[in-house]
C-alpha positions as CSV (number, residue, x, y, z in Angstrom):
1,X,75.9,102.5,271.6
2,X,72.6,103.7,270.8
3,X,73.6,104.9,266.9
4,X,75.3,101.6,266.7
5,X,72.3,99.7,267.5
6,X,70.0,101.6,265.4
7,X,72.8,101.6,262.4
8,X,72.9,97.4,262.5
9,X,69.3,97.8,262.2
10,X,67.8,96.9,265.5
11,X,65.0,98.7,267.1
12,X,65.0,99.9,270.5
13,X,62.0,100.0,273.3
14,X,61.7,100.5,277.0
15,X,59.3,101.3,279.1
16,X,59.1,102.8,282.5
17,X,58.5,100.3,285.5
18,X,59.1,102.8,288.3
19,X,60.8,101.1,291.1
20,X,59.2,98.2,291.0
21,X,62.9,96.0,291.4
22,X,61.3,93.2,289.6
23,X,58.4,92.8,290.9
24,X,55.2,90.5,289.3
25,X,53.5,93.8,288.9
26,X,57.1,95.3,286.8
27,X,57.1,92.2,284.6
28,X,53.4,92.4,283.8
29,X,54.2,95.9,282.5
30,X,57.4,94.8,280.9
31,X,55.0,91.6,279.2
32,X,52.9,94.4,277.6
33,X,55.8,96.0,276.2
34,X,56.4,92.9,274.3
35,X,53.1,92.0,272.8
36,X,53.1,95.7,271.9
37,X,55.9,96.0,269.8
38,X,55.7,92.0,268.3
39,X,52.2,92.5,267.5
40,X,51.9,96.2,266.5
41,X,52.6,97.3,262.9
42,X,55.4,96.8,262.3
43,X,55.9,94.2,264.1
44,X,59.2,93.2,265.7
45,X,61.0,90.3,265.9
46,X,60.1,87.9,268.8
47,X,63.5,87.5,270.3
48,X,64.5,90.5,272.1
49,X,68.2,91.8,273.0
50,X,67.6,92.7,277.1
51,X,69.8,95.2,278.0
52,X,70.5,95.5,282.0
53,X,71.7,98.2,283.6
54,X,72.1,98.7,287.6
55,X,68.6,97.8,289.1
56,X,67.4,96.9,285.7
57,X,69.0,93.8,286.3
58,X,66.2,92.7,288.3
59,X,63.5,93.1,286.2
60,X,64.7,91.9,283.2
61,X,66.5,88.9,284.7
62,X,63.2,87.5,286.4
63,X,61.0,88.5,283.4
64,X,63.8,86.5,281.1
65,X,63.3,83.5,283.2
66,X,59.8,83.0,282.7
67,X,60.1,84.0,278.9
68,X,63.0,82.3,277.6
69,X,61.6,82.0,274.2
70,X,61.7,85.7,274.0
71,X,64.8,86.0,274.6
72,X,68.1,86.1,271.9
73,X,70.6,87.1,275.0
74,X,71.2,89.5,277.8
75,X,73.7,92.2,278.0
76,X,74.4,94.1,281.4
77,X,76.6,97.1,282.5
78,X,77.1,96.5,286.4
79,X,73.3,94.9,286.6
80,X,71.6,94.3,290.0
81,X,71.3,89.9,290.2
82,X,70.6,89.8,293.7
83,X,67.6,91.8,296.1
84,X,69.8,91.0,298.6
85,X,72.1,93.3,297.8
86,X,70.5,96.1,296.0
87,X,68.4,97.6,297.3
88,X,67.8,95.2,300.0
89,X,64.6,93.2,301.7
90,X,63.8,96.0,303.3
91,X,62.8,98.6,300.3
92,X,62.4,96.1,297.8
93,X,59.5,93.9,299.7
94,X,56.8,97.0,298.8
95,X,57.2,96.8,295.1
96,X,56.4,93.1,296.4
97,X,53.1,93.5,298.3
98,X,54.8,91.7,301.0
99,X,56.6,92.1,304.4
100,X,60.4,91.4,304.4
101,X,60.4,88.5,306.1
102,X,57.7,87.4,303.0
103,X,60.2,88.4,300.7
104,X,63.1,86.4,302.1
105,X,61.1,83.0,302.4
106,X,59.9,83.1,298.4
107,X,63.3,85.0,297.2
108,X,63.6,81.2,294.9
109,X,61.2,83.0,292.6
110,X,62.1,86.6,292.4
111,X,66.1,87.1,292.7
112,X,67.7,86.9,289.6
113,X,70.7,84.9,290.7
114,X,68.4,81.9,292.5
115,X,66.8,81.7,288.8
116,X,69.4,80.8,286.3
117,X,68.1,77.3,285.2
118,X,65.6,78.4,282.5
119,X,67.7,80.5,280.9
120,X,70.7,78.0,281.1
121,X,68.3,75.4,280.0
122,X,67.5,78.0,276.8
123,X,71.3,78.3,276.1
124,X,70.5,82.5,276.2
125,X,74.1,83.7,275.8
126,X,74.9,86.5,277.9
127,X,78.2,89.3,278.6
128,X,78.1,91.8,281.6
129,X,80.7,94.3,281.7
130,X,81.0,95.4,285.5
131,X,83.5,97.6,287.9
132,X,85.8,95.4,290.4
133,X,85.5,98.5,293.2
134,X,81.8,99.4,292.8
135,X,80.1,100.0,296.0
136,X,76.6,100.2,295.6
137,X,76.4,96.7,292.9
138,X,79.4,94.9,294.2
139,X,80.8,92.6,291.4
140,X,81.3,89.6,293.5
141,X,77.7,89.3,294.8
142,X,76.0,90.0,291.2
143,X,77.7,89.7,287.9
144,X,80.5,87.3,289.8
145,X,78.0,85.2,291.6
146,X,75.4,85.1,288.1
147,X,78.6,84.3,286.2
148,X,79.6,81.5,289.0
149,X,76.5,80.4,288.9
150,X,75.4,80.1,284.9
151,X,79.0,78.9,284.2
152,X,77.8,75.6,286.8
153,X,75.0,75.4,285.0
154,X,76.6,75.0,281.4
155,X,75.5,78.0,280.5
156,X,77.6,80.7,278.3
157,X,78.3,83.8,279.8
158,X,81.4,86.2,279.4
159,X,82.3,88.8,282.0
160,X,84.2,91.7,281.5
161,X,86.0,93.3,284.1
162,X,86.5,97.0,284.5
163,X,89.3,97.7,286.5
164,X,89.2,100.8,288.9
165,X,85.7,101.4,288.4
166,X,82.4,101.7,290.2
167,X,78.9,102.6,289.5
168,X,79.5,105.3,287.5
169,X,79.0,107.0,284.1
170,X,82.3,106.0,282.5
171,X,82.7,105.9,278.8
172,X,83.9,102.5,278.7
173,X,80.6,100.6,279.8
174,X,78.7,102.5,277.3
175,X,81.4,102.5,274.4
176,X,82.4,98.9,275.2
177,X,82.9,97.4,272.1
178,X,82.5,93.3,272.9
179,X,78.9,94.8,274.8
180,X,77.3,96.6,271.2
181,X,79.0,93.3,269.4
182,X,78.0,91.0,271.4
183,X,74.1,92.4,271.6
184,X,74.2,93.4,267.8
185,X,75.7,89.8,266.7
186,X,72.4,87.7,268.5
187,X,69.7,91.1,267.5
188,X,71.2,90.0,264.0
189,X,69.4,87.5,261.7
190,X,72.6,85.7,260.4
191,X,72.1,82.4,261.5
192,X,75.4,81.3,261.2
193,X,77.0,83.6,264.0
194,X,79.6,82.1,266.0
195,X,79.1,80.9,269.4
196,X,80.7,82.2,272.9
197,X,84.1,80.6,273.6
198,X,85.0,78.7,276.8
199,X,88.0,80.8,276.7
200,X,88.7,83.7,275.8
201,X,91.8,86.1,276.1
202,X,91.1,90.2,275.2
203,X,94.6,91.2,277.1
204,X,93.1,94.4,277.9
205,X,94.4,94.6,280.5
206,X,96.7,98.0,281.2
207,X,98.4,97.1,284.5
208,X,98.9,93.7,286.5
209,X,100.1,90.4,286.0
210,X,96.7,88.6,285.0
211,X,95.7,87.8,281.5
212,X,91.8,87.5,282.3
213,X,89.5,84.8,280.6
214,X,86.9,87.1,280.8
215,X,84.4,83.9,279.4
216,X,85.7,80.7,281.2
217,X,87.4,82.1,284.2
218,X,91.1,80.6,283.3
219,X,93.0,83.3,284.3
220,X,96.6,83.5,283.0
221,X,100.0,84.6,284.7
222,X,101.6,87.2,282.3
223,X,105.6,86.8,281.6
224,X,107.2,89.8,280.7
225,X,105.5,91.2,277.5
226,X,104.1,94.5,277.0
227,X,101.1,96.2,276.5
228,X,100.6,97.9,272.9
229,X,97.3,98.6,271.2
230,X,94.9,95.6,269.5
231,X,93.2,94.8,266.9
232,X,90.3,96.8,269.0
233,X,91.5,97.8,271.9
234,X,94.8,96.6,273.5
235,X,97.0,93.5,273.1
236,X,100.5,92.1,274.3
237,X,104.1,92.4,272.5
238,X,106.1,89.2,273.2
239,X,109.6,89.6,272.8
240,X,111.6,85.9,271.5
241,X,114.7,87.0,273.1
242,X,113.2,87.7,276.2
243,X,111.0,84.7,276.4
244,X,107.9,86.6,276.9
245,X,104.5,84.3,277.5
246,X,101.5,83.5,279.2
247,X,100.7,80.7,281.2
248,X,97.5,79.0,281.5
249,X,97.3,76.3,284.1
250,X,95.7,73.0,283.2
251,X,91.9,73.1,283.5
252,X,89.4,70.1,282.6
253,X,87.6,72.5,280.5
254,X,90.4,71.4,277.9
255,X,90.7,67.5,277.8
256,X,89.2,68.2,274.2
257,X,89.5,66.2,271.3
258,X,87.4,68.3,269.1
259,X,88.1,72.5,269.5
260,X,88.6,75.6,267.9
261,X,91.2,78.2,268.3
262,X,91.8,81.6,267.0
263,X,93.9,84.7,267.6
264,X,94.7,87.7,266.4
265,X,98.4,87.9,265.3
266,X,100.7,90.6,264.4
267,X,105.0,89.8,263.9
268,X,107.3,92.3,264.2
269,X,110.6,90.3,263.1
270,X,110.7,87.9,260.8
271,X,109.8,84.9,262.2
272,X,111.7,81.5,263.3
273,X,109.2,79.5,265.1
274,X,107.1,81.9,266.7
275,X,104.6,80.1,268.8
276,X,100.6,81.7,269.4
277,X,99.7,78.8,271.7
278,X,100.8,75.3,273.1
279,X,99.8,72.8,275.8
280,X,103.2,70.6,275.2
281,X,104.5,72.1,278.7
282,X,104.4,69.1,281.3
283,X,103.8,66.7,279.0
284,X,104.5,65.9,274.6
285,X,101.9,64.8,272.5
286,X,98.9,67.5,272.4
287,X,98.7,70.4,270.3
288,X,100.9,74.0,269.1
289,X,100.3,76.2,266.3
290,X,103.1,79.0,265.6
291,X,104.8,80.8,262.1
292,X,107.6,80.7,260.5
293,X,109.6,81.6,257.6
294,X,107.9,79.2,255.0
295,X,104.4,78.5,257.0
296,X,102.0,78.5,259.6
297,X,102.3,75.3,261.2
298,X,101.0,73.3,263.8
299,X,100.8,70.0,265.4
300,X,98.1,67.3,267.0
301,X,98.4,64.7,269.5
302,X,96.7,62.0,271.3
303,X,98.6,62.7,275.3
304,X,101.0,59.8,274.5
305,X,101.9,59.9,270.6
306,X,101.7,62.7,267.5
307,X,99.1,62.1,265.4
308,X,100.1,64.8,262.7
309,X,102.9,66.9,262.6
310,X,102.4,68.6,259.3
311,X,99.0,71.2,260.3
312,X,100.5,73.1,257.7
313,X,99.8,76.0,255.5
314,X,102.5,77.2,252.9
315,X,103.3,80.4,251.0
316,X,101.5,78.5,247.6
317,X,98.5,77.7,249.6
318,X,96.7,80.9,249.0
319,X,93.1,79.8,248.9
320,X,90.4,82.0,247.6
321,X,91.7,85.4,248.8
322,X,95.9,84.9,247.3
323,X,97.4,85.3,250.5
324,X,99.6,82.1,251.5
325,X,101.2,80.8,254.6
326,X,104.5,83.4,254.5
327,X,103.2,86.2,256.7
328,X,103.9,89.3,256.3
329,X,105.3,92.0,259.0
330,X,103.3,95.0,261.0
331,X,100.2,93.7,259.7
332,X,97.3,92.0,261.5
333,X,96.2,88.0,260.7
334,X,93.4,85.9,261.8
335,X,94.2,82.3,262.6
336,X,92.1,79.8,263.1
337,X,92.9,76.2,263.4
338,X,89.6,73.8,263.5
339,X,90.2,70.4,265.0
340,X,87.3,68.4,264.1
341,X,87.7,64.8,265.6
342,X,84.7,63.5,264.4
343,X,85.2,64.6,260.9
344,X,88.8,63.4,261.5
345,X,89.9,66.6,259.6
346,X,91.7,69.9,259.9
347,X,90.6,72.7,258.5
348,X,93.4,76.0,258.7
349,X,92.0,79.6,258.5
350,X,93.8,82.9,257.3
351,X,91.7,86.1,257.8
352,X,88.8,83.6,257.5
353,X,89.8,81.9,254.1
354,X,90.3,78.4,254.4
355,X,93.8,77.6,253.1
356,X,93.8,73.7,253.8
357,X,92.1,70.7,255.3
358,X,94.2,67.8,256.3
359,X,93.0,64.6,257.5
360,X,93.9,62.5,260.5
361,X,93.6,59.5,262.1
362,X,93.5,59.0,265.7
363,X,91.7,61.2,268.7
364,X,93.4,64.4,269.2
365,X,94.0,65.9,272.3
366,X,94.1,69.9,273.1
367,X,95.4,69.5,276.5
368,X,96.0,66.9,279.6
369,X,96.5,67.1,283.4
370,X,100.4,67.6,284.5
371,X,100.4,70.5,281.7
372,X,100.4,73.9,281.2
373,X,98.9,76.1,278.1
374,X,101.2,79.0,277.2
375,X,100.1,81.7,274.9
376,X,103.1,83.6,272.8
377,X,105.5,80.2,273.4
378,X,104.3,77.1,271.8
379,X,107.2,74.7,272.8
380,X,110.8,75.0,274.3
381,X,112.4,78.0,273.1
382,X,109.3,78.6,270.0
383,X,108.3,82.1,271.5
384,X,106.6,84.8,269.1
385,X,107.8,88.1,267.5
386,X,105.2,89.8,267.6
387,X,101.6,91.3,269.0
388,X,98.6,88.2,270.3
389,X,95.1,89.5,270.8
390,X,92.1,87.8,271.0
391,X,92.8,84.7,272.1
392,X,89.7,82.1,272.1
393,X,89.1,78.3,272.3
394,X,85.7,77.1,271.9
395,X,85.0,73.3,272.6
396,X,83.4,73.0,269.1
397,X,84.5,72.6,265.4
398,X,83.4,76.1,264.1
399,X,82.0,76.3,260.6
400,X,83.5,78.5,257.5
401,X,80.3,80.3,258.0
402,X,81.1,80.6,261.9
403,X,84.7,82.1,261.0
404,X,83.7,84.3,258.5
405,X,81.1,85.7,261.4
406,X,84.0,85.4,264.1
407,X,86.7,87.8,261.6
408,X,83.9,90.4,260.5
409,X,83.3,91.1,264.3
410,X,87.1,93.2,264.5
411,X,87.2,93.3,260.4
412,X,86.5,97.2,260.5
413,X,89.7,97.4,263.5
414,X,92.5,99.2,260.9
415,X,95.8,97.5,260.3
């Protein structure tokens, strides 16, 4: 993580606190850590990348809420959010200068979950990667409760789950891919980065029968499929002949009219109509994208009536990188369909080369109450061939610059 950081070119500082769980007197120390290194020579950049781990989540938590400005996002692996809980009144109030019962009556101003506002306010992005069965930082009480919380708030924050795991030393919080993205994408100066999703699918999952939306909380019921390795780290096979999908159940989230979404795609028969995603179940009229033979292809609604049928992109429209709309097999493709209502324009994406831009007329629709979303099936018997990953909506028309950023972030995942 550490190599990773330093290779993207972001500097690294910390600075001992003791056990001061977030106390004034830890942030005043934490406060001269920051003018040090922004006004030493060199200087560093004034927005820093605050990385939380365990009880670290206390200190930097309260100090981000009284320096927002600071502040590019917050990463945490199983990170402390509430006194309450770790390590309780009782040991915490001395790092305090106060009594417990003190504490409890004033916890509005120095328990990370109780102090969300300012940082929603900011729009800091953040992603916590934390164990459903740890013990000593429950998940439901701090990263579930922040994430609760923020989410309310209208602030962005994606939570990954690790399944089996506690408060421990396991490789996969400290190799976790999306974490060192995540952090090196906002330490990064590229100002056209892409912003957090309200949904997003990973399918990491290696058991169960949940597809988790590790951003917006819209869980999926898995239908059949199989788990088989991703674009980074695992994916689902969906099987046309055994009408493998996903279902997502209505949420209010997606009464869009201007979106984004993108996923990873792989076939592994030549394709009929093999659907990635559609909302048409319970109800016509909203949106699909799928493959087949001669295109990628999709279609925009209003809830009542089509608006375009033709979201096309064919085999001659090979843009600037010569690769068209016939797909080849066993070989990984970024699509991205941008439905821009106020521009009253498509633009379609392969690999993040923009192969068309079609205009419309009307208010499109991504999804309405009575229906269902379904990932791998986009309408009646259109299910894919193939491997999905990285499934994300975002409720925002993403710029070329934003989906060149969004593909680069798994472009070094081989094919």
């Amino acid at each position: 993580m550490i190599d990773r950081f330093l290779d993207a070119g972001i500097a690294i500082a910390g600075v001992d606190v003791g056990e001061s769980y977030g106390s004034p007197t830890g942030r005043a120390t934490y406060t001269a850590l920051y003018n040090y290194v922004t006004q030493s020579k060199p200087r560093f950049g004034p927005r820093a990348c605050l990385l939380a781990r365990s009880r670290g989540g206390l200190m930097l938590y309260n100090w981000a809420a009284e320096n927002t400005e600071k502040v590019a996002c917050i990463a945490g692996i199983y990170p402390v959010c509430d006194l309450r809980s770790y390590p309780g009144l009782s040991r915490a109030c001395g790092a305090y200068k106060m009594t417990e019962s003190e504490l409890a009556d004033s916890l509005e101003l120095h328990n990370p979950v109780a102090r969300l506002m300012s940082l929603g306010k900011a729009k800091i992005p953040i992603l916590h990667i934390h164990g459903d069965v740890d013990k000593v930082v429950p998940l439901k009480s701090n990263s579930g409760e922040v994430a609760k919380r923020y989410r309310s708030l209208g602030g962005s924050m994606e939570l990954i789950i690790a399944h089996g795991q506690g408060h421990n030393m396991w490789n996969g919080f400290f190799h976790c891919d999306a974490l060192v993205e995540f952090v090196i994408d906002h330490g990064s100066t590229r100002p056209h980065r892409a912003p957090m999703p309200i949904a997003r699918w990973r399918f990491d999952e290696a058991e169960g029968q949940i597809a988790a939306d590790s951003v917006g909380g819209h869980h999926g019921k898995i239908v059949g499929t199989k788990t088989v390795t991703g674009k980074k780290i695992a994916a689902r096979l969906f099987d046309r002949k055994e009408g493998d999908h996903v279902v997502i159940e209505y949420s209010k989230d997606f009464e869009l009219s201007t979106f984004t979404v993108a996923a990873w795609i792989k076939l592994t028969r030549p394709p009929t109509f093999s659907g990635i995603l559609g909302t048409r179940f319970g109800g016509e009229s909203t949106f699909d994208m799928k493959v087949n033979s001669a295109k990628v292809h999709g279609d925009i609604g209003d809830g009542t009536k089509w608006i375009e049928t033709k979201v096309n992109f064919y085999a001659d429209d090979k843009g600037a990188n010569g690769q068209g709309g016939v797909l080849d097999l066993d070989r990984w493709y970024h699509i991205v369909y941008v439905i821009d209502n106020e521009a009253q324009r498509c633009r379609l994406y392969l690999d993040a080369d923009l192969k068309k831009t079609i205009p419309f007329v009307g208010t499109p629709r991504l999804m309405k109450p009575g229906q269902q979303m379904r990932i791998g099936n986009s309408s009646s018997d259109e299910f894919m061939d193939g491997v999905i990953d990285e499934v994300c909506i975002w409720d925002q028309a993403l710029s070329g610059e934003q989906v060149r950023a969004l593909d680069e972030s798994l472009s070094s995942a081989a094919n």
